[in-house]
C-alpha positions as CSV (number, residue, x, y, z in Angstrom):
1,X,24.2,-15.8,-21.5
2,X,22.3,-14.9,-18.7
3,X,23.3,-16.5,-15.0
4,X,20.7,-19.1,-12.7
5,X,20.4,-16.7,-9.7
6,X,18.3,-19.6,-7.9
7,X,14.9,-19.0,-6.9
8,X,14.5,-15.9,-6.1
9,X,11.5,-12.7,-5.7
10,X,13.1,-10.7,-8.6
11,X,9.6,-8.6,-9.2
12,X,10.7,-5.7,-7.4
13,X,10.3,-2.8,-7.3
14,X,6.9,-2.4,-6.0
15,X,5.3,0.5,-4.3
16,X,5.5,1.0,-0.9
17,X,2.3,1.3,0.7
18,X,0.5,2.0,4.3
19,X,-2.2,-0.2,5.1
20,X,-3.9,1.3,7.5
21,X,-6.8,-0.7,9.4
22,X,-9.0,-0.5,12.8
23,X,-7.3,-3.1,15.3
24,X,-9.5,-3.5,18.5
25,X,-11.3,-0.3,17.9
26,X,-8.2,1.7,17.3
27,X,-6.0,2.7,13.9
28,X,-3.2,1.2,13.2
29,X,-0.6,1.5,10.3
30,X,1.5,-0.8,8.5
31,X,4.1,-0.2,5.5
32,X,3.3,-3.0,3.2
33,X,5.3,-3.8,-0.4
34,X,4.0,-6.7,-1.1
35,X,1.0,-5.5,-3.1
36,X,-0.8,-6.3,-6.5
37,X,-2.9,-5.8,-8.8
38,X,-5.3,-8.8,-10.0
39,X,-7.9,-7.7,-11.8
40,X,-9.7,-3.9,-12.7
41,X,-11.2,-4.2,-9.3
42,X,-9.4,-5.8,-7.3
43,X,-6.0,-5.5,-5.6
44,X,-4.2,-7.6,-3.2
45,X,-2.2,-7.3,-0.2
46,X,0.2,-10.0,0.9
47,X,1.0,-10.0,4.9
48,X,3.0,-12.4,6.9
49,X,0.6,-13.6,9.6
50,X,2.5,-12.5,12.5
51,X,1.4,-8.7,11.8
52,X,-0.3,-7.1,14.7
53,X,-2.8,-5.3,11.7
54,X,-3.8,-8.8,10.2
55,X,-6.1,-9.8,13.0
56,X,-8.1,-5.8,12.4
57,X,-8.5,-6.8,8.9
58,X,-9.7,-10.4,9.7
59,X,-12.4,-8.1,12.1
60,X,-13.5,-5.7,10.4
61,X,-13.2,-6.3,6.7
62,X,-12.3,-2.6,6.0
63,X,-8.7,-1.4,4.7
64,X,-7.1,1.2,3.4
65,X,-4.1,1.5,1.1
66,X,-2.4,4.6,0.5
67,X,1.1,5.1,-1.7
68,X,3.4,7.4,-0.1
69,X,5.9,10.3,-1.7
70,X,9.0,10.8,-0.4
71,X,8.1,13.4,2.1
72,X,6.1,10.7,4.2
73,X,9.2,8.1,4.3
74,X,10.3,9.1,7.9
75,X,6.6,8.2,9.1
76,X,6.1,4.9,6.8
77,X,9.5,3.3,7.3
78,X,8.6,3.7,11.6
79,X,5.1,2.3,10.9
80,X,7.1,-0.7,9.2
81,X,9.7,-1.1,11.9
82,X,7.4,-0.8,14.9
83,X,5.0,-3.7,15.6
84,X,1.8,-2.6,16.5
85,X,1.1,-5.0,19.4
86,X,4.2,-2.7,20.4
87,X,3.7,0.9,20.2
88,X,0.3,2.5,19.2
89,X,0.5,4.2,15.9
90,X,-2.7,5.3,16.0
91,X,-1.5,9.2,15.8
92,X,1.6,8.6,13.1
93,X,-1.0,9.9,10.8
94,X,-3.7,12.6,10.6
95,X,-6.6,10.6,9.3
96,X,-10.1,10.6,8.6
97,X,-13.0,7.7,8.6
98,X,-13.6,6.7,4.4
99,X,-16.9,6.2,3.6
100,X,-17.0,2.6,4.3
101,X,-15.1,3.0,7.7
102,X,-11.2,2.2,6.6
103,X,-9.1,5.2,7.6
104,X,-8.2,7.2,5.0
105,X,-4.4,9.3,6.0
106,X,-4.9,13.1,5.5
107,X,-1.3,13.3,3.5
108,X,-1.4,10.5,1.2
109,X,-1.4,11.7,-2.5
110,X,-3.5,8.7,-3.5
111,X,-5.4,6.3,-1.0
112,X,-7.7,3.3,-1.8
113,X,-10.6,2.2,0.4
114,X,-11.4,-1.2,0.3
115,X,-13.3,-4.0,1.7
116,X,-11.9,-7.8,2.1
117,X,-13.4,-10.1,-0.2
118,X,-11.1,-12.8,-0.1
119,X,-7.8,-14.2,2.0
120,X,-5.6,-17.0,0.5
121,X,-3.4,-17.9,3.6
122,X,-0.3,-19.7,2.9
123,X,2.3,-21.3,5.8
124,X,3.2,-17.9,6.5
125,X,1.1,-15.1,4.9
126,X,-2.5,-14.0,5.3
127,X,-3.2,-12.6,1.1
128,X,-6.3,-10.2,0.9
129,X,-8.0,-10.3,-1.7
130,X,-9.6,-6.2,-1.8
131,X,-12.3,-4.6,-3.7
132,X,-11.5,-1.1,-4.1
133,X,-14.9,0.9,-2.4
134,X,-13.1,4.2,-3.1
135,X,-9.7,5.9,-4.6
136,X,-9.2,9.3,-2.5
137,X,-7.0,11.2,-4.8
138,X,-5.1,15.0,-3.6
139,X,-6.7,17.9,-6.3
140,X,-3.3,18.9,-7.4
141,X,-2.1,15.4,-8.4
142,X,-5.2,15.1,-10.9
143,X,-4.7,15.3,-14.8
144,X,-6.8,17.3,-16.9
145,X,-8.8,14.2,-16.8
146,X,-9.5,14.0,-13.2
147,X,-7.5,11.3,-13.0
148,X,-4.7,10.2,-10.6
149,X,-1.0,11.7,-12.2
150,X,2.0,9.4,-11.1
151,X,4.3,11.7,-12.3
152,X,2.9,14.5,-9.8
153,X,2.4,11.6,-7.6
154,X,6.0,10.3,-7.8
155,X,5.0,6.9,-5.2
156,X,7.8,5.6,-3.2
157,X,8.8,2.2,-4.6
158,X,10.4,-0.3,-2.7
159,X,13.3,-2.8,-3.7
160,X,13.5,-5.9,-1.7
161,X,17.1,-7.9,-2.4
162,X,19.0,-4.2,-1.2
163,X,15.6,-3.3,1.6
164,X,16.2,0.3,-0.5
165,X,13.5,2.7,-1.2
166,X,14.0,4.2,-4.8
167,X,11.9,7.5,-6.3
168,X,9.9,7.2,-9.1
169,X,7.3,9.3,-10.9
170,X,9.2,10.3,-14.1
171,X,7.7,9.1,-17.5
172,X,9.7,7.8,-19.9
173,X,7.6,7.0,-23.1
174,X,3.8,6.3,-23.6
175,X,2.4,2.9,-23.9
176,X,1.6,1.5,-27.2
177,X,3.8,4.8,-28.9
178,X,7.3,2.5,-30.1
179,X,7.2,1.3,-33.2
């Protein structure tokens, strides 16, 4: 018999994430974990509206989203502690302008480009709605495929009722393979 915990967000963990995004002209980064996946295209981002990055996004249109491995936890978990309208963040991260003008951070294993098609506000959080432009992906965490490994990648996930950060990148079957 299972136990009615209330209402509660139970669909963690999900990756932890830097948004990165040109506020006023200048970079700023934001850890984000409140990130899915709704269609083959298109991705969103869920932040409360007080973020400093928010009003960059509204602006421009252009954001980035990179996952993080563990080495870059120091750097995200400061760009999620320290408001932008704060402390400028702009040099946390080497980076680089994408091809459609979102920065793209030089140490990322994986990083999406992406443009702002949509935002679904709620009371308290803006909700982009992203086409991915672009996925930047590091050489050595390709398959044979070309495609993007997650076990070489090994993204940061985050897990909200404890605020832990917990590894990841180990598989454990393939899909469609029990029987």
């Amino acid at each position: 018999m299972k136990k009615n915990v209330g209402s509660l967000l139970a669909l963690y963990p999900t990756p932890a994430t830097i948004v990165g995004a040109k506020v006023e002209g200048k970079v700023n980064w934001l850890l984000v974990a409140h990130v899915g996946i709704i269609g083959h295209d298109r991705i969103l981002i869920s932040l409360a509206k007080p973020h400093f990055t928010n009003q960059g996004i509204k602006d421009t249109g252009k954001v980035s989203v990179a996952l993080i491995d563990e080495k870059m936890l120091p750097k995200a978990d400061y760009v999620g502690s320290n408001s932008g309208a704060k402390a400028d963040k702009s040099e946390v991260f080497a980076w680089y302008e994408g091809e459609n003008g979102a920065p793209i951070i030089e140490e990322a294993p994986l990083v999406l480009e992406c443009e702002v098609v949509d935002n679904y506000e709620t009371e308290t959080f803006d909700n982009f709605v992203l086409k991915i432009d672009a996925t930047y992906v590091e050489e050595d965490k390709l398959d044979e495929n070309g495609k993007p490994d997650y076990e070489k990648i090994a993204p940061v996930l985050f897990e909200f009722p404890s605020y832990s950060y917990v590894a990841s990148g180990k598989i454990i079957g393939k899909c469609l393979s029990f029987k």
